[in-house]
C-alpha positions as CSV (number, residue, x, y, z in Angstrom):
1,X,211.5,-52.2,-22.2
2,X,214.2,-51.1,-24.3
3,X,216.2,-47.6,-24.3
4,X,216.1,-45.1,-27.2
5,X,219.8,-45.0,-28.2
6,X,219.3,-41.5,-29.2
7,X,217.0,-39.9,-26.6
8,X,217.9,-42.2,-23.3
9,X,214.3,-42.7,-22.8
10,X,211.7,-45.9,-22.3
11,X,210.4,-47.0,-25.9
12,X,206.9,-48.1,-26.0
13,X,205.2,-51.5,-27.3
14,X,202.9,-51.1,-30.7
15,X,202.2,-53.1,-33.4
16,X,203.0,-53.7,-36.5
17,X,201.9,-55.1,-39.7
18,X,202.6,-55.6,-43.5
19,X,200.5,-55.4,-45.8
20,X,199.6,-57.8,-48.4
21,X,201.8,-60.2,-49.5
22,X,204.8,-58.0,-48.3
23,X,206.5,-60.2,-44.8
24,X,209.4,-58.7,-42.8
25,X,211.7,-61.9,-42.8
26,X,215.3,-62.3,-41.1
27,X,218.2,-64.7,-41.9
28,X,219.4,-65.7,-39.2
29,X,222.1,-68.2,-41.0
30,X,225.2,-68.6,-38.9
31,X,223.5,-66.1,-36.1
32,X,223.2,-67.1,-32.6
33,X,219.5,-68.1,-32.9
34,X,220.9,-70.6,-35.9
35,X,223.8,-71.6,-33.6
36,X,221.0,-72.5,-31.0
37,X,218.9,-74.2,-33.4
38,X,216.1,-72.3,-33.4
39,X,214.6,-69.4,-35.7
40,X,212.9,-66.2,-35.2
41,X,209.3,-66.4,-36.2
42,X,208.4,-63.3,-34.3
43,X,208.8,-59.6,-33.9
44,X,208.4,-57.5,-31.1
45,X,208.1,-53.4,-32.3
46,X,209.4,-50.5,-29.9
47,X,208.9,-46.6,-30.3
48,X,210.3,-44.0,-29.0
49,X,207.4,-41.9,-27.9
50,X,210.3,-38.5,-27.9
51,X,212.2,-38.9,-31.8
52,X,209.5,-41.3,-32.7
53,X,212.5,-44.3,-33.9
54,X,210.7,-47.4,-34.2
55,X,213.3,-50.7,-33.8
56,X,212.1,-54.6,-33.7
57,X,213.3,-57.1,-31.6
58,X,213.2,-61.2,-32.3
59,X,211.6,-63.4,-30.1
């Protein structure tokens, strides 16, 4: 699990969704996932159960 960078504590797992058409999408041009030849098709969302900041992750 990832670490607040704010509150030095364990963030927790949720979900996430869009709604609609609306899509989070990332560029990952001349990234290290486009270096590697692959793409990011997936996001993994972390709170922070004590300041409540919510950050995703690609898989």
């Amino acid at each position: 699990m990832p670490i607040c960078p704010d509150c030095n504590v364990s963030m927790e797992t949720v979900e996430h969704q869009t709604f609609g058409e609306e899509r989070i999408s990332l560029q990952t041009e001349g990234g290290l996932l486009s270096a590697l030849g692959l793409s990011a098709e997936y996001l993994n969302s972390y709170l922070c159960p004590d300041c409540r900041l919510v950050r995703f992750y690609a898989d």
